[in-house]
N, C-alpha and C positions, 0 to 999 in steps of 0.2 A: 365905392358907391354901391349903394343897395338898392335893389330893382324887385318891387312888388306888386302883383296883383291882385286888384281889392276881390277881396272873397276868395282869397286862396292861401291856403298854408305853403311858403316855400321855404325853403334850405337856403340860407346865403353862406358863399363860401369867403372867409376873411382870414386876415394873415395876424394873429390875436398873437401866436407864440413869439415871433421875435421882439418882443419887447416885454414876452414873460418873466418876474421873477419869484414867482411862486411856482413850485410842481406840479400842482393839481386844481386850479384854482375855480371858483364859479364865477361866473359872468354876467357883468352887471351892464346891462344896457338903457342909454338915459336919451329917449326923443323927444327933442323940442322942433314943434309945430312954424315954418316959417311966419305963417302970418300970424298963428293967435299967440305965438311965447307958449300952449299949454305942453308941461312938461310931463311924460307917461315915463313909467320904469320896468323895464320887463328884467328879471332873474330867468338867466338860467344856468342850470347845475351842471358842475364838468362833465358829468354822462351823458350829457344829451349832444355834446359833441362827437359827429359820427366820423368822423374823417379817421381814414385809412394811416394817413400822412401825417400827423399832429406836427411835425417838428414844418413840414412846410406850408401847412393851409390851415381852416379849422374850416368846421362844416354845420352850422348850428341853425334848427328849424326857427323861424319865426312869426307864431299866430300868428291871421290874420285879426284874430276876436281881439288883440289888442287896439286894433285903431278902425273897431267899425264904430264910434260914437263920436269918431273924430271929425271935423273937417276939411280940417289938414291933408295935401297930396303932397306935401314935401316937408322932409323932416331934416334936421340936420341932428348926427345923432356921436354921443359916445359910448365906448367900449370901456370898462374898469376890469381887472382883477380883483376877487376875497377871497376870503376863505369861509367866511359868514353868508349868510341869507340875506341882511339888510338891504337898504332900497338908498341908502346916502351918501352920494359918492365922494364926501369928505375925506381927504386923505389917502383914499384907495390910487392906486397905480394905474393911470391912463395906457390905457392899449393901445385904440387906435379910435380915431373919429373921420368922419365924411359925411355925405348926403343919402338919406334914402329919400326914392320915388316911388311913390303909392300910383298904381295905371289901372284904368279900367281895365275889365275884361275885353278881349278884341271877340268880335261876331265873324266866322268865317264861313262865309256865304259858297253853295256849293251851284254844280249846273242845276235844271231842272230834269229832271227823270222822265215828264211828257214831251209831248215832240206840239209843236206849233207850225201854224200850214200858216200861209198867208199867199191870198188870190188879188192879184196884182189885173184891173183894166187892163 
């Protein structure tokens, strides 16, 4: 599962290698919007996996500018391997697939810095 907040670029960490059979491969990522079916394609290039670990995790940043025109807060999403740039995941080798969840921002409210008196009859 992939866990994101709108208006924030984050890092989702996923487990892409053990089902790799390619060395080096780019990353095709394909989100379909639960309620509207609209289907968005995000590439990205085996470099921008940052992970330490490659053989046990992968680490891959994912805009947030891809799903601000969306309405969609739940996607269900898959992962392919290429070796190409293309956007069609015909034929390409499934990685891995799950749910991502798009969350608002949370507001964290702090104390007040002034002091309040209150005169009690």
């Amino acid at each position: 599962m992939i866990n994101l907040t709108k208006g924030v670029d984050a890092y989702s960490v996923l487990t892409l290698t053990e089902k790799q059979l390619i060395a080096a491969p780019n990353y095709l990522f394909i989100f379909t919007g639960r309620t509207t079916n609209k289907v968005t394609a995000l590439l990205r290039l085996n470099n921008t996996d940052i992970s330490l670990f490659k053989d046990r995790y992968n680490k891959i940043l994912i805009p947030h500018s891809t799903f601000t025109t969306l309405k969609d807060t739940q996607f269900l999403y898959q992962v392919y391997e290429q070796t190409g740039t293309g956007t069609n995941p015909t034929g390409l080798n499934l990685l891995e697939n799950g749910l991502m969840v798009i969350s608002e921002a949370v507001t964290i409210f702090t104390n007040p810095t002034g002091t309040t008196e209150f005169i009690l009859p």
